[in-house]
C-alpha positions as CSV (number, residue, x, y, z in Angstrom):
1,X,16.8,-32.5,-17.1
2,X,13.9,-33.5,-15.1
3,X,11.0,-35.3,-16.1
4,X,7.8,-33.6,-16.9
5,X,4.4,-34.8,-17.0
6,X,1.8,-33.6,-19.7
7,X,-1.6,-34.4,-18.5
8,X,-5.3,-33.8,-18.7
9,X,-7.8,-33.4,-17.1
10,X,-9.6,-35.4,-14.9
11,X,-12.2,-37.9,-15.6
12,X,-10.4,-37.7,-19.4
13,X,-11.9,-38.0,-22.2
14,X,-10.2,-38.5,-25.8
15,X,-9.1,-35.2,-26.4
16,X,-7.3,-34.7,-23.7
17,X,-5.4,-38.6,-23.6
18,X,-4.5,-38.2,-27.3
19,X,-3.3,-34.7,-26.9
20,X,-1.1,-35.5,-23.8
21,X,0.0,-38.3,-26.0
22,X,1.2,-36.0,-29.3
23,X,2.0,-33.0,-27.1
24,X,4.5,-35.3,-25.4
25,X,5.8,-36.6,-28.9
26,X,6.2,-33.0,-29.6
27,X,8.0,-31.7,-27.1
28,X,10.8,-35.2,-27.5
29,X,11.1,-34.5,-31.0
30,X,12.0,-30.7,-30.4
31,X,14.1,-31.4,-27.7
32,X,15.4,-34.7,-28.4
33,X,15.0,-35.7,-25.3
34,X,12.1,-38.6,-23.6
35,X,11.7,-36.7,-20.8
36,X,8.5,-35.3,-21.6
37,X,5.8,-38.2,-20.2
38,X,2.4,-38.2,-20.7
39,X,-0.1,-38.8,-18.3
40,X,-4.0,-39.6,-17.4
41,X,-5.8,-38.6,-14.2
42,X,-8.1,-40.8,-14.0
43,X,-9.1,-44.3,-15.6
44,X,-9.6,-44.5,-19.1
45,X,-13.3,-44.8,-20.9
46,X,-13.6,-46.9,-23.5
47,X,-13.7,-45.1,-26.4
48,X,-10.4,-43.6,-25.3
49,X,-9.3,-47.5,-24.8
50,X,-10.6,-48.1,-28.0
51,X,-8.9,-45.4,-29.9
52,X,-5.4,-46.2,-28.0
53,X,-5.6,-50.2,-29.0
54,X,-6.3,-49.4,-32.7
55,X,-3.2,-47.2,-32.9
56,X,-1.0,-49.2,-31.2
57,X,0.2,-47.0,-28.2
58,X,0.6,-47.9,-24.5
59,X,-1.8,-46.3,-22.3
60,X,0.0,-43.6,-20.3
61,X,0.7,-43.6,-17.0
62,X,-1.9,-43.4,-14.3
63,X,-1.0,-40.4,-11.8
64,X,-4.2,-40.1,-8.9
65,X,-2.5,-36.8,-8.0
66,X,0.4,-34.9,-8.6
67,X,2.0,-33.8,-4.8
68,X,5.3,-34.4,-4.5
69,X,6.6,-36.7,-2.0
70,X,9.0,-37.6,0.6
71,X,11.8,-39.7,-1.7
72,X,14.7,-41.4,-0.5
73,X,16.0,-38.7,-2.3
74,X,15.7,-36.1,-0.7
75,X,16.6,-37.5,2.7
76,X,20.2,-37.0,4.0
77,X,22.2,-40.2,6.1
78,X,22.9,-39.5,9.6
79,X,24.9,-41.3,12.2
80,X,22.8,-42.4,14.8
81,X,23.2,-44.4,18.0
82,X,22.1,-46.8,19.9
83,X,19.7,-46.6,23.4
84,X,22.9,-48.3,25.4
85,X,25.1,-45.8,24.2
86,X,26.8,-43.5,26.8
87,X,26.2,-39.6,26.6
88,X,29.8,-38.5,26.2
89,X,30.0,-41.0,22.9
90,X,27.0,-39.3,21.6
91,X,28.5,-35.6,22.2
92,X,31.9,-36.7,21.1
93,X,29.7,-37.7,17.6
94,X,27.2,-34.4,17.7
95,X,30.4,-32.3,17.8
96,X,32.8,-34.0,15.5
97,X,29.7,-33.5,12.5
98,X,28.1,-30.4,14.2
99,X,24.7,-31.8,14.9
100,X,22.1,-30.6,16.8
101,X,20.5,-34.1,17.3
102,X,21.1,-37.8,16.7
103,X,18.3,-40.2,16.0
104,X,18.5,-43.2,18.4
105,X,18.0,-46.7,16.8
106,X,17.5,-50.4,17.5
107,X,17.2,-52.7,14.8
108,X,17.5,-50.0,12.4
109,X,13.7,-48.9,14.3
110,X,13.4,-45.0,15.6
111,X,13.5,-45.2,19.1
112,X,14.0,-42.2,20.0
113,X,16.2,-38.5,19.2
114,X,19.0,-37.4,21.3
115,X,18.8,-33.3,21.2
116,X,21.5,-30.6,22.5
117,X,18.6,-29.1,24.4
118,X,18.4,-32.5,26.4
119,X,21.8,-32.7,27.2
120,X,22.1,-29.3,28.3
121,X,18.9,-29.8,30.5
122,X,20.9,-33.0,32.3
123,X,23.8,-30.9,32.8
124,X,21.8,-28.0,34.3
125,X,20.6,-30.4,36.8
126,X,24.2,-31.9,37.5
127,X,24.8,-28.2,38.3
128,X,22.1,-27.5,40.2
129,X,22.3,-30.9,42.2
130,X,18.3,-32.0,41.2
131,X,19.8,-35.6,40.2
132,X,18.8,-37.7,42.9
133,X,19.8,-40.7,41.5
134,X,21.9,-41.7,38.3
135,X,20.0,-43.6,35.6
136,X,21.3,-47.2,34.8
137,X,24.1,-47.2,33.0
138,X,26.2,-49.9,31.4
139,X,29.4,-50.6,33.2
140,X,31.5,-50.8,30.0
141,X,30.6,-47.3,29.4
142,X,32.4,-45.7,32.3
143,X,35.3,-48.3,31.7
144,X,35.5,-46.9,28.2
145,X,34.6,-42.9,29.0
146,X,37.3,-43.1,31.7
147,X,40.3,-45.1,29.9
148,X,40.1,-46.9,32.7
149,X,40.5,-51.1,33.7
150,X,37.5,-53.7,35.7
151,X,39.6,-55.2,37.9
152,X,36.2,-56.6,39.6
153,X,33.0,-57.1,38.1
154,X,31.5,-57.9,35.1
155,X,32.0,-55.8,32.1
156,X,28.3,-56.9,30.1
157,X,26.2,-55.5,33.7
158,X,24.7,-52.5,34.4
159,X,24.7,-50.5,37.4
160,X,22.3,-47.9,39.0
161,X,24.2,-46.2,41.6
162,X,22.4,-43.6,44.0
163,X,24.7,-41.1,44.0
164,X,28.2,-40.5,42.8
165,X,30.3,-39.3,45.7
166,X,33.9,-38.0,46.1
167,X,35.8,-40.6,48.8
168,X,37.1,-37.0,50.5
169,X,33.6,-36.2,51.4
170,X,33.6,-37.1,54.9
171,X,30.0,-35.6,55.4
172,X,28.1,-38.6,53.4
173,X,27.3,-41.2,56.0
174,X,26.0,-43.7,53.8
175,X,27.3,-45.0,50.7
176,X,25.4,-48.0,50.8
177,X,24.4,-48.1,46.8
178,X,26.9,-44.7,45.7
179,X,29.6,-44.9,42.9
180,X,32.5,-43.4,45.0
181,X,34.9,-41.7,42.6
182,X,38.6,-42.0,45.6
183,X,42.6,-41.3,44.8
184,X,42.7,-41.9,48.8
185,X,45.6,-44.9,50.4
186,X,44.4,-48.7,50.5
187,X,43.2,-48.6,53.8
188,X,40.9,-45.9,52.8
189,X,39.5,-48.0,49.6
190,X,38.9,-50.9,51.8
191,X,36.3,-48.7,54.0
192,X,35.0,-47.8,51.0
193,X,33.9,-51.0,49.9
194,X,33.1,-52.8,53.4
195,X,30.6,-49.6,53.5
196,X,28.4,-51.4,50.8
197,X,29.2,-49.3,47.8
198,X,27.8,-50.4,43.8
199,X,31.1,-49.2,42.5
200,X,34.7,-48.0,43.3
201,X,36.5,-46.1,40.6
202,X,40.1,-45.7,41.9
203,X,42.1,-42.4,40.5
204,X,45.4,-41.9,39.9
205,X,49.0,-43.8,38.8
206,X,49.3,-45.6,42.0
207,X,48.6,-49.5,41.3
208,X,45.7,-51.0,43.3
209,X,46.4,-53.3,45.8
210,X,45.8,-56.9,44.8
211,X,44.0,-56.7,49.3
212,X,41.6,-54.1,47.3
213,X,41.1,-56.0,44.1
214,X,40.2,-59.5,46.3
215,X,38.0,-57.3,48.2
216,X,35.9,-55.7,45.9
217,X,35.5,-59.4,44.2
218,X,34.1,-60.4,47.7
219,X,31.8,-57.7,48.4
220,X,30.3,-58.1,44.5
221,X,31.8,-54.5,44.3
222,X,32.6,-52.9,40.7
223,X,36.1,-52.1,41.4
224,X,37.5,-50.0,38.3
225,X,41.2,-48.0,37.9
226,X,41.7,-45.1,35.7
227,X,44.8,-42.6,35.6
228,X,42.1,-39.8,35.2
229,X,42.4,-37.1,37.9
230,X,39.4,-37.1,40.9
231,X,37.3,-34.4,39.3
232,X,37.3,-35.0,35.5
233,X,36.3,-38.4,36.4
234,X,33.1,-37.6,38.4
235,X,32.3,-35.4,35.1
236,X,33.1,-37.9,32.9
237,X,30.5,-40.7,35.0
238,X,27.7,-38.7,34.8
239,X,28.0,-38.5,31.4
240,X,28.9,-42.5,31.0
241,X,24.8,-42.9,31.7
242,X,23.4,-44.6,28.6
243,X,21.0,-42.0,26.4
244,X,18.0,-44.1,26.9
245,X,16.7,-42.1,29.9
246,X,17.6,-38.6,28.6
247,X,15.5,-39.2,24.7
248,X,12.6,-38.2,23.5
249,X,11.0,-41.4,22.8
250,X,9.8,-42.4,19.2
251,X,6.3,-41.9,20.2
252,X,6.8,-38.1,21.1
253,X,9.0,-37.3,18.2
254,X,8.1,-35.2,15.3
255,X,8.9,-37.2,12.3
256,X,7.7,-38.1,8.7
257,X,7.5,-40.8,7.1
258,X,8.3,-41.8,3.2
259,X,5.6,-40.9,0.7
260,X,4.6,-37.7,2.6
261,X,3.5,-35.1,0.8
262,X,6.6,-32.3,0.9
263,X,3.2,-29.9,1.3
264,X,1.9,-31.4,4.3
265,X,5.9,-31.8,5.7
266,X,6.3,-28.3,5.4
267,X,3.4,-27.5,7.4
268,X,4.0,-29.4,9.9
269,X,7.7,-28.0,9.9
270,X,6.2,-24.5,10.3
271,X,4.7,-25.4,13.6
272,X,7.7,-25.9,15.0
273,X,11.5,-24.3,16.0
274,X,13.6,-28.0,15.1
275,X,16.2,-27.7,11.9
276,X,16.0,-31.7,11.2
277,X,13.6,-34.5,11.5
278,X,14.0,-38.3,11.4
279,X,12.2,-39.5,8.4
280,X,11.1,-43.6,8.2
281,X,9.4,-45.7,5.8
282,X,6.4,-47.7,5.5
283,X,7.9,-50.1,8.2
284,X,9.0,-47.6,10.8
285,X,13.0,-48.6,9.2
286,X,14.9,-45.1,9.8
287,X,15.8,-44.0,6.7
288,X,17.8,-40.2,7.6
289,X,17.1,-36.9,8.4
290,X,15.5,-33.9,6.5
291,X,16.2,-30.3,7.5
292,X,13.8,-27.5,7.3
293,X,16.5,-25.4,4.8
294,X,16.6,-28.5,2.1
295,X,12.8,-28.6,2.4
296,X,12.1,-25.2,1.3
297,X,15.0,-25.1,-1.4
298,X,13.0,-28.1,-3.2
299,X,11.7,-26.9,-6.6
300,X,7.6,-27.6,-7.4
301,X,7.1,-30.9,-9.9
302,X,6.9,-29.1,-13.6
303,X,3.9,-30.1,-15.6
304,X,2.6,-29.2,-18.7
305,X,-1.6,-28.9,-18.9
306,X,-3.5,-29.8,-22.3
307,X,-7.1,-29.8,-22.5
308,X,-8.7,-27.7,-19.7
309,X,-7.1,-24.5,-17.7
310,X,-9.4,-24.5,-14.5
311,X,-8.3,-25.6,-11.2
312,X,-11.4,-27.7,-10.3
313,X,-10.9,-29.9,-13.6
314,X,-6.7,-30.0,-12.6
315,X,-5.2,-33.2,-10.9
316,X,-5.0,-33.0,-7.0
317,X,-2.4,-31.1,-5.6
318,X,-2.0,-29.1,-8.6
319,X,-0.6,-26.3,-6.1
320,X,2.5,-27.9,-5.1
321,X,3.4,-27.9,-8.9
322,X,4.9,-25.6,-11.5
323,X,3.0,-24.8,-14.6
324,X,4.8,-24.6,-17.3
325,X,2.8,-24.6,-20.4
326,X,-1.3,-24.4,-21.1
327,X,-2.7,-26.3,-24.8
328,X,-6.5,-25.7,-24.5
329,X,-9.4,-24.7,-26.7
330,X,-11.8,-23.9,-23.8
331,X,-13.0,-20.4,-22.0
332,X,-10.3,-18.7,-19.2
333,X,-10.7,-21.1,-16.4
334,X,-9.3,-20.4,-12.2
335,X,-6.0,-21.4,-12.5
336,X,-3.3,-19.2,-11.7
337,X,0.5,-19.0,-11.8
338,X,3.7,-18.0,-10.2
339,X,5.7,-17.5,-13.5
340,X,5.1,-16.3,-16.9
341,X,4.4,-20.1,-18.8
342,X,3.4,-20.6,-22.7
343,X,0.1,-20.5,-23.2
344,X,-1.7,-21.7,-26.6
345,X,-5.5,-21.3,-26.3
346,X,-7.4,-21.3,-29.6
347,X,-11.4,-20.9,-30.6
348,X,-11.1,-24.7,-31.9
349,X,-12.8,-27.9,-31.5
350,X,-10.5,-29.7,-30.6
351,X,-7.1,-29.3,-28.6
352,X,-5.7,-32.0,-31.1
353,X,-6.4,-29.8,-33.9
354,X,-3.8,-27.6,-32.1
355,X,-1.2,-29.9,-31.5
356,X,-1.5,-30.6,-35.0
357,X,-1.1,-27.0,-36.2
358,X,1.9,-27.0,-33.6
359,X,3.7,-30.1,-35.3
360,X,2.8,-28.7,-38.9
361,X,4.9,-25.7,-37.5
362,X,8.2,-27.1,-36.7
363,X,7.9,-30.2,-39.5
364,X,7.4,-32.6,-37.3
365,X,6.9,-36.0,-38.9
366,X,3.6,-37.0,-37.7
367,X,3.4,-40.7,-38.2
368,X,0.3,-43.1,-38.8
369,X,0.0,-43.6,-34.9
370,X,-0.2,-40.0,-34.0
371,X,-2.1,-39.1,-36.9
372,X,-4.4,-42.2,-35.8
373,X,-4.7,-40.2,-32.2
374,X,-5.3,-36.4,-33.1
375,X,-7.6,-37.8,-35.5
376,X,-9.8,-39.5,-33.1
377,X,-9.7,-36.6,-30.5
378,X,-11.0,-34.1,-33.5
379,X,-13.3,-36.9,-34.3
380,X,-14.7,-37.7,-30.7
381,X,-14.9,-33.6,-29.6
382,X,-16.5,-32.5,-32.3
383,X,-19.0,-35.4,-32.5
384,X,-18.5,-36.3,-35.8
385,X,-18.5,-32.5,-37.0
386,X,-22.1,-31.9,-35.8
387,X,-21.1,-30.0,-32.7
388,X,-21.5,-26.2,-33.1
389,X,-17.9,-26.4,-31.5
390,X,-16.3,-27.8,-34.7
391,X,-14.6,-25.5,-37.3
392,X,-13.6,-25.7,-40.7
393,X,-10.0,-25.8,-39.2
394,X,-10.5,-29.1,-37.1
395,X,-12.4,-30.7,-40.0
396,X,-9.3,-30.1,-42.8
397,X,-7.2,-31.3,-39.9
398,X,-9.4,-34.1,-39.0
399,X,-9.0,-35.7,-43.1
400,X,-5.7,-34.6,-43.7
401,X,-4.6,-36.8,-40.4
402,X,-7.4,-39.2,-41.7
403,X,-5.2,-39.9,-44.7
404,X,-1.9,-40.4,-42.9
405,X,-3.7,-43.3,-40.8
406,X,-5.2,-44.5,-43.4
407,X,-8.4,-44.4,-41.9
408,X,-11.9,-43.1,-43.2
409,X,-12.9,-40.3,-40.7
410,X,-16.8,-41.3,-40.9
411,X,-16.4,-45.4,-41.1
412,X,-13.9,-44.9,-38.3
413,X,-15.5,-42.3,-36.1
414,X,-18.5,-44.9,-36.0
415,X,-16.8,-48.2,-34.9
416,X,-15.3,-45.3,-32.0
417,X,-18.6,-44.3,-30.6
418,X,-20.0,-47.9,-31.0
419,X,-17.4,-48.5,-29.0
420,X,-17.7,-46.1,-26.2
421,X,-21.5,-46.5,-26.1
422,X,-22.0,-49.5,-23.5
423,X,-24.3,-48.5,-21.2
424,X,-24.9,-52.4,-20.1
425,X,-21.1,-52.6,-19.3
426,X,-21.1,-49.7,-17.5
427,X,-22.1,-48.7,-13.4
428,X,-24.4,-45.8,-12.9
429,X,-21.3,-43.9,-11.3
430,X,-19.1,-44.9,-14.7
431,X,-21.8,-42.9,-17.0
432,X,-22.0,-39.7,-14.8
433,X,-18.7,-39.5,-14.1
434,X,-17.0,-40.7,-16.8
435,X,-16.8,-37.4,-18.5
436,X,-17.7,-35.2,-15.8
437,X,-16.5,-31.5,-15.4
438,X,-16.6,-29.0,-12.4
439,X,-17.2,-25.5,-12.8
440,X,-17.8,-22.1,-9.8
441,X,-20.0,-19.7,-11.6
442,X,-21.6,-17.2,-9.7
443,X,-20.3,-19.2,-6.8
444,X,-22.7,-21.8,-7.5
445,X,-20.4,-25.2,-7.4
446,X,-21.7,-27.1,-10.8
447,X,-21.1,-30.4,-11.6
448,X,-21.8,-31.2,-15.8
449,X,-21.2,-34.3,-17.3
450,X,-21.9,-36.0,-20.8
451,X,-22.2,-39.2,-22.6
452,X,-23.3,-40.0,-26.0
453,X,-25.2,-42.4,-28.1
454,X,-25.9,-42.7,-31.5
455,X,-29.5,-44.2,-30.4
456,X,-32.5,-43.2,-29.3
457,X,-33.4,-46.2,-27.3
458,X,-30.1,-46.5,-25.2
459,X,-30.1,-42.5,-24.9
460,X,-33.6,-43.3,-23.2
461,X,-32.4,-46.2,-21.3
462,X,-29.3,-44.5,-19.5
463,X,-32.1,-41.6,-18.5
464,X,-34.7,-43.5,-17.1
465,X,-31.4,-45.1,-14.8
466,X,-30.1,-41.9,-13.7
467,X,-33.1,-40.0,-13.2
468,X,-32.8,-41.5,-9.8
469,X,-29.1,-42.0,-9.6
470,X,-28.1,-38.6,-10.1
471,X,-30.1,-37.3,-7.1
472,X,-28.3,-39.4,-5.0
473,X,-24.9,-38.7,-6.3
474,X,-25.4,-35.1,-5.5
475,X,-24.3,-35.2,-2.2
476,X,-21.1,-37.2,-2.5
477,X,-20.1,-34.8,-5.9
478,X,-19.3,-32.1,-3.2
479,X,-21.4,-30.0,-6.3
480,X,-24.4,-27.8,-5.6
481,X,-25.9,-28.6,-8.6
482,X,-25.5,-31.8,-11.2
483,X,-26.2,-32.4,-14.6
484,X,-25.3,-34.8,-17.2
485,X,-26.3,-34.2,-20.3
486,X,-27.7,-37.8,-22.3
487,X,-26.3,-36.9,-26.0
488,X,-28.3,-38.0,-29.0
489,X,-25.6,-37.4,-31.4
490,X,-27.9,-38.4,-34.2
491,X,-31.1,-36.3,-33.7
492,X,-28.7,-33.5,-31.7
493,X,-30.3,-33.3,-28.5
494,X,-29.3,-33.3,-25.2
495,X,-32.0,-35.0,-22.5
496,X,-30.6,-33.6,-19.5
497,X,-30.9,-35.1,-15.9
498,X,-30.6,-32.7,-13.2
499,X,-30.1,-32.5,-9.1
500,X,-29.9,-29.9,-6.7
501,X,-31.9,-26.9,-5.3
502,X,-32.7,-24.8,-8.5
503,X,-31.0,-27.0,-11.0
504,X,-34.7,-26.9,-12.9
505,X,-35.8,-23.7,-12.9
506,X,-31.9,-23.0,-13.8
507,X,-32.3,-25.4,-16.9
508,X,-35.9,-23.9,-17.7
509,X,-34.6,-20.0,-17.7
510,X,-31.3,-20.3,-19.0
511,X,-32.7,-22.6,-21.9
512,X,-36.1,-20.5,-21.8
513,X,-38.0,-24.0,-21.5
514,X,-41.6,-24.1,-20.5
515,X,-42.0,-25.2,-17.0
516,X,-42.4,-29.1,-16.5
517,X,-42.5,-31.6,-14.1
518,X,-40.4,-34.1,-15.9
519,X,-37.3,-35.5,-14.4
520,X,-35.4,-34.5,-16.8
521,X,-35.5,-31.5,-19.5
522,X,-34.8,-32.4,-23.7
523,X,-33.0,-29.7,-25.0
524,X,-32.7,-29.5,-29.1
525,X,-29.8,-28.7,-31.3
526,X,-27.4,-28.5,-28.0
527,X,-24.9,-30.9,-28.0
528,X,-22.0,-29.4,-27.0
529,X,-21.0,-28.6,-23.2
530,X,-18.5,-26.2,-23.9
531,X,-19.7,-24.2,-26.3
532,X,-23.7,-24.5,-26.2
533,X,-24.5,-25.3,-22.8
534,X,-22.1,-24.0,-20.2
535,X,-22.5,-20.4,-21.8
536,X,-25.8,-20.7,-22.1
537,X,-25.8,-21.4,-17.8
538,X,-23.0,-18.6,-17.7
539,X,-25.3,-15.8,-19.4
540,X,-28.3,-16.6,-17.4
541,X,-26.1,-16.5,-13.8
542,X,-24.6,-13.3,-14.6
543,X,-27.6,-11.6,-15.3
């Protein structure tokens, strides 16, 4: 079974670490399996931190996205040649494993592909006599295409001959530079090679003259015998020429490299009419091939989502993923899906109350460190029971996992938000974007975040800093409009700091606020984003 991640969303908060946490401890314990893993996208604040080194349990693994990549894998082994290698070894190989291409190497680096449509566009111009000259080729490569014997030479050279020519052709004058291919008498050969030829390739049974051999050795003339016949030997040295000067360079080839995205590889692919491409890694080492069929057959990474349902609060590259399952306690977000999933959404405070219900369910035995969790994401969302968002559900919840830990809910739930209240500790970008949502209403891009405080004076310190930082955040957010909302958890009110062309007269009318010039607007008895101030925003845009 493959492994599947339960995860947040971004910027998380408690709720959803603790709930990817349990939900994951769920899901082993009714399949007894471990391969459900939980997830965060995104660094932890530190309440969350907090809550996790009180109860014992490892942080869970940090995922900045969620595309899935190129993996060793996934990429199949393929012979491959090298540069010096002559063209009928490389066709002998393309048709013994039915290849369309070879990727040439050196040093285990790409240096280049070797394609049928290259070797058929050589061969056209053999046919159609374009060559004007044969590319360098090693001399050990026509010994070994033509079975044949150096009887003068050196066998490590190469040789660019200007022409390949049949001894019978009485027509060519000069052969000063030419491979002649000759099955003619001695004193024919010896013409040959007093004429200034690169290369002699001798044809036939008859054994070559030892007047030849000395001869050739004089006249620094390749002299080589093979018992080939005249014309499958001219054939067989055009195609002795080395596949260096018939490749597609590295440079010019389409390839990929380990770690691509299997999104971004199948674009590419679409562009173009190839079957397989060479695939490298980090170091430009040639790993293998990847066709465009094994692409397209590769099933989407399965994830499971707990604590928000909209796309713009999902994990980059959420589309390259299959959905499986939905735990949240928030509105219908954007997301959508291919296939039917399960999807629990409940009116509750808290998507840990859920998961509790959930366990309840099946008897689950929900031990102190879980208990420890689902308690403090009940405790942290519902701000101590004074958000409007908590029911009685999440509070029964919240003590009868508050006994299990051993923990008192209200002694406890103190120490937490002590704990996550640091403003000192913390950058201007930390507080806004620490618990920071996105949301398209009316097609207005919004950008809300939240911290709290349990006093006045450091709720009126963090304001006075981002009264100005928040304006200049606005344009790297990508969000039209920004707002974080400064929590007073004891005297329930939210001092809100706001950017963006009509953010105040949005906060004034949706909130039906008298008009001010203050940067930032107090607004009383709202403490809750989900459930107090985002619908108020949604009401007021629809209208």
């Amino acid at each position: 079974m493959e492994n599947i991640y339960i995860i947040g969303h971004k910027n998380p908060d408690t709720d959803s670490v603790c709930s990817a946490i349990c939900y994951a401890y769920y899901k082993n314990m009714l399949t007894g399996t471990e391969n459900y893993i939980p997830a965060v996208a995104g660094h932890l604040n530190e309440e969350t931190q907090f809550v996790l080194d009180y109860s014992g349990v490892e942080t869970p693994i940090l995922l900045h996205d969620i595309y899935r990549r190129l993996d060793e894998n996934i990429v199949n082994s393929v012979v491959t040649v090298n540069s010096m290698d002559s063209l009928q070894h490389v066709c002998n190989i393309m048709q013994e494993h039915d290849f369309d291409m070879i990727p040439i190497t050196e040093n285990n680096k790409l240096k280049g592909l070797i394609t049928t449509k290259g070797i058929m566009k050589y061969s056209y111009m053999l046919m159609n006599h374009t060559l004007t000259s044969m590319p360098e080729t090693p001399i050990s490569n026509i010994i070994s295409s033509l079975n044949g014997k150096l009887l003068a030479g050196n066998t490590d050279a190469l040789i660019k001959p200007k022409a390949i020519v049949l001894g019978l052709d009485r027509e060519v004058k000069d052969l000063t530079g030419c491979i002649v291919v000759s099955n003619d008498r001695t004193s024919r050969q010896i013409e040959i090679i007093n004429s200034g030829v690169s290369c002699l390739i001798v044809c036939g049974k008859d054994i070559v003259s030892d007047e030849v051999t000395t001869l050739a050795k004089e006249k620094n003339c390749y002299l080589i015998h093979t018992h080939l016949k005249l014309y499958i030997v001219v054939r067989l040295v055009h195609h002795s020429t080395s596949v260096k000067d018939l490749m597609t360079p590295a440079n010019s080839i389409i390839h990929f490299k380990l770690g691509d995205t299997i999104s971004s590889v199948k674009e590419e692919m679409k562009k173009h009419k190839f079957n397989n491409y060479p695939v490298v890694d980090e170091n430009g080492n040639y790993l293998g091939i990847i066709s465009k069929a094994g692409i397209s057959e590769l099933e989407k990474t399965p994830i499971i989502l707990v604590d928000h349902n909209e796309k713009s609060q999902a994990i980059d590259g959420i589309d390259d993923t299959t959905i499986v399952e939905i735990i949240d306690h928030h509105r219908l977000g954007s997301l959508e899906t291919s296939l039917p999933l399960y999807f629990r959404n409940q009116p509750l405070g808290c998507t840990a109350t859920i998961i509790y219900q959930m366990l309840l369910e099946k008897q689950i035995l929900i031990t102190p460190s879980i208990a420890t969790l689902l308690c403090s994401a009940i405790i942290s969302d519902t701000l101590l029971f004074k958000s409007p968002i908590c029911t009685d559900t999440d509070r029964e919840a919240c003590f009868d996992l508050a006994t299990i830990a051993g923990i008192d809910p209200h002694e406890y739930g103190m120490q937490m938000f002590r704990a996550g209240s640091n403003p000192e500790s913390k950058t201007d970008e930390e507080i806004l974007f620490g618990d920071y949502k996105e949301y398209t209403i009316s097609n207005i891009k919004m950008g809300i975040a939240q911290t709290n405080s349990m006093n006045i004076e450091e709720v009126m310190d963090i304001v006075v800093r981002m009264v100005n930082f928040v304006p200049q955040a606005l344009s790297n957010s990508g969000a039209d409009v920004l707002f974080l909302l400064v929590t007073d958890i004891i005297s329930e009110t939210s001092y809100t700091v706001f950017a963006g062309k009509g953010a105040r007269e949005l906060l004034e009318s949706a909130f039906n606020i008298k008009k001010s010039k203050a940067d930032f607007v107090a607004l009383k008895n709202i403490v809750s984003r989900k459930k107090q101030f985002l619908p108020a925003i949604i009401e007021y845009c629809g209208r």
